[in-house]
N, C-alpha and C positions, 0 to 999 in steps of 0.2 A: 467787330472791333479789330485793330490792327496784331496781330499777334507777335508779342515780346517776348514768350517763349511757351517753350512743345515737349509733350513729353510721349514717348512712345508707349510704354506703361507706367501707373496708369495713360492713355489716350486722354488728354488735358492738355489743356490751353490756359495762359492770364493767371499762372496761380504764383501769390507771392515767395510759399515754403512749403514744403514736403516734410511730411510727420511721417519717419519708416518705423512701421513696430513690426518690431519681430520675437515670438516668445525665446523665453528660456530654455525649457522641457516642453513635448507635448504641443506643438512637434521643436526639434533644438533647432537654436539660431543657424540661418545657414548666411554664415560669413562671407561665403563666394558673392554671394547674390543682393547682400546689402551693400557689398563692396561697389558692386556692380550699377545699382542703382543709385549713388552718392555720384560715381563718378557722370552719371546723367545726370544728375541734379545740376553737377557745379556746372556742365557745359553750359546748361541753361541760366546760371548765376540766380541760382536758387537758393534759400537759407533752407538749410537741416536739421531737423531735429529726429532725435534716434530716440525710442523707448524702446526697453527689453520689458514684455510683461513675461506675468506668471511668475512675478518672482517669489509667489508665498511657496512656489512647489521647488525651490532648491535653498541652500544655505547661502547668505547672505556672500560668506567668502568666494561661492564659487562666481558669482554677479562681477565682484567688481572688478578682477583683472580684464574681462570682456570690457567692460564699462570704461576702464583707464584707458586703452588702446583708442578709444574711439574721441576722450577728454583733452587724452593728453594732444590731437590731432587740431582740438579748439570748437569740435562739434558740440553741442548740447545734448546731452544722455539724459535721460528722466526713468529712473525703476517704476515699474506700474504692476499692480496689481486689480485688475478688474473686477473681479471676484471680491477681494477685501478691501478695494479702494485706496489702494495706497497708491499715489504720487497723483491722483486724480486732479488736485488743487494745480500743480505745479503743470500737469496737460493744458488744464485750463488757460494760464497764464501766457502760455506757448503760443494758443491757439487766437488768444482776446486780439479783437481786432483788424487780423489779417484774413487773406484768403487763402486758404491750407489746403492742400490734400492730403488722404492719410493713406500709405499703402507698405504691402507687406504680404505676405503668404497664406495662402488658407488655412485657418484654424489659429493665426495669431494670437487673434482677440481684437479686428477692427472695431467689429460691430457690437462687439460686450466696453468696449472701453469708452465708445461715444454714447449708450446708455447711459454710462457712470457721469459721462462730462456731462451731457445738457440732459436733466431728466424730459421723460414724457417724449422720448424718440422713439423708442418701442422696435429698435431696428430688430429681425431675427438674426438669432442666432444659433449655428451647429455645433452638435456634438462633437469629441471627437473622435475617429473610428478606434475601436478598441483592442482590434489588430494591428493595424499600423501607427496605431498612434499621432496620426498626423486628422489634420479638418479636411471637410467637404464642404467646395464655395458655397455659401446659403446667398452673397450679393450678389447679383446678376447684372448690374448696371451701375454705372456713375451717376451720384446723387448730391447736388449741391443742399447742404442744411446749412439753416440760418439759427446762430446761439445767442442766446438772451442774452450773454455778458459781453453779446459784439463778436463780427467777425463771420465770416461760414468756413464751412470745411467741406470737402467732398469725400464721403465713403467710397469705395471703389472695390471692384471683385477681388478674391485673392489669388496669388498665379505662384510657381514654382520657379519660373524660366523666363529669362529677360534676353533679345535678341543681339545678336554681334554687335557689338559698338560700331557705328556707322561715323567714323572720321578717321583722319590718317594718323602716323604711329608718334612721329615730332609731338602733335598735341598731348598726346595719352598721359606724360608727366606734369603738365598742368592741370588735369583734374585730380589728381593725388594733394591734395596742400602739403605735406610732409616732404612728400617727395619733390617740388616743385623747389620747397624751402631750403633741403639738403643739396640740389642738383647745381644750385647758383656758384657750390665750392669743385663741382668737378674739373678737371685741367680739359678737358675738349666740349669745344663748345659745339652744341649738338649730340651730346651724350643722350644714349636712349638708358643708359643704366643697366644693362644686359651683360655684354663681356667688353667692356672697356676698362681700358686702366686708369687708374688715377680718378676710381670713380666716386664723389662725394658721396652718392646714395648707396652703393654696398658699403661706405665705410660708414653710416650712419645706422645701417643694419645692425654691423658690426658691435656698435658703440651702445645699442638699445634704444637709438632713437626714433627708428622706424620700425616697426613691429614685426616679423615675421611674417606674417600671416596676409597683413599688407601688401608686400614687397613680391609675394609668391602669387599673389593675387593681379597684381600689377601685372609681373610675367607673363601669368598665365595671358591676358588679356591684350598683353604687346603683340603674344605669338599668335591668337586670333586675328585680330589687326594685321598682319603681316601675310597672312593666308589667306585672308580676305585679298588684300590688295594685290597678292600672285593669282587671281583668278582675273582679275582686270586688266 
């Protein structure tokens, strides 16, 4: 079939949306990296969907500032709990219909969370180590599963590390929607948002409408981008 869109990880083709889970604790959300992989998502004009699981193993207040940054941006956040089943209905929902894949880091909770969604998947699942604290991939392969309430999703291995962004640096602001949204007020056109003046997106920083953590992420990922293309 002709392909609409590609993803480097997961390695996928033809998928309508990307479900990224990433836990809470054990092992903690690693920001860099779902930042990282949203911004691959949108090149691909993918919908998003973000679950934090393991939320029964922190307080509820520590959830939702992570949670807001990601809402207030217009992505869909769902708290999951695999283990106690909480937001399982609302994965569900997410999932009805479309073609998904779900990915995210070892020891998340891919394969304990789509147990809870379509019973009688029986996928395995690991431990986590009890030194590190973090999981050991039990998925070895991409697996398209077909859900009784409509729709498949694919399970996929879990990874830590996603590869340089593979496009030029002009673009990098339109995968940020925030940033895309704030940049339309800066005075030069062709702002990368870095050390220019008169710049809408540090003054949006400024104001708390782009998040920190965001905007530093962004950088970070401009100044790879830029080092990439001084090797070419």
């Amino acid at each position: 079939m002709p392909r609409q869109n590609k993803l480097k990880r997961p390695p996928i083709v033809n998928v309508q949306q990307t479900v990224f889970l990433f836990s809470i604790k054990d092992p903690p959300a690693n920001l860099m990296l779902l930042d990282r992989l949203l911004v691959m998502a949108e090149r691909n004009h993918l919908d998003c969907v973000i679950c934090f699981n393991k939320v029964d193993l922190v307080k509820r207040e520590e959830v939702a500032p992570l949670a807001d940054i990601y809402k207030k941006i217009g992505y869909q956040v769902i708290l999951t709990s695999a283990l106690k089943g909480e937001g399982i209905e609302e994965v569900r929902e997410s999932l009805k219909d479309k073609i998904s894949v779900i990915a995210g880091p070892s020891g998340s909770g891919k394969s304990a969370l789509l147990n809870r969604v379509e019973e009688g998947l029986k996928l395995k699942v690991g431990p986590i180590s009890a030194k590190t604290r973090r999981g050991k991939q039990t998925t070895r392969h991409i697996e398209l599963l077909s859900l009784s309430f409509g729709g498949l999703v694919a399970d996929s291995p879990g990874f830590s590390q996603v590869e340089i962004l593979d496009f030029n640096k002009e673009e990098l602001p339109f995968y940020f929607p925030e940033i895309a949204r704030e940049g339309e007020k800066c005075k030069f056109k062709g702002c990368l948002h870095e050390h220019e003046p008169s710049c809408g997106v540090k003054e949006g920083v400024h104001r708390g409408d782009i998040a920190v953590s965001r905007y530093r992420h962004y950088l970070t990922f401009l100044r790879e981008i830029k080092e990439e293309e001084r090797r070419y």
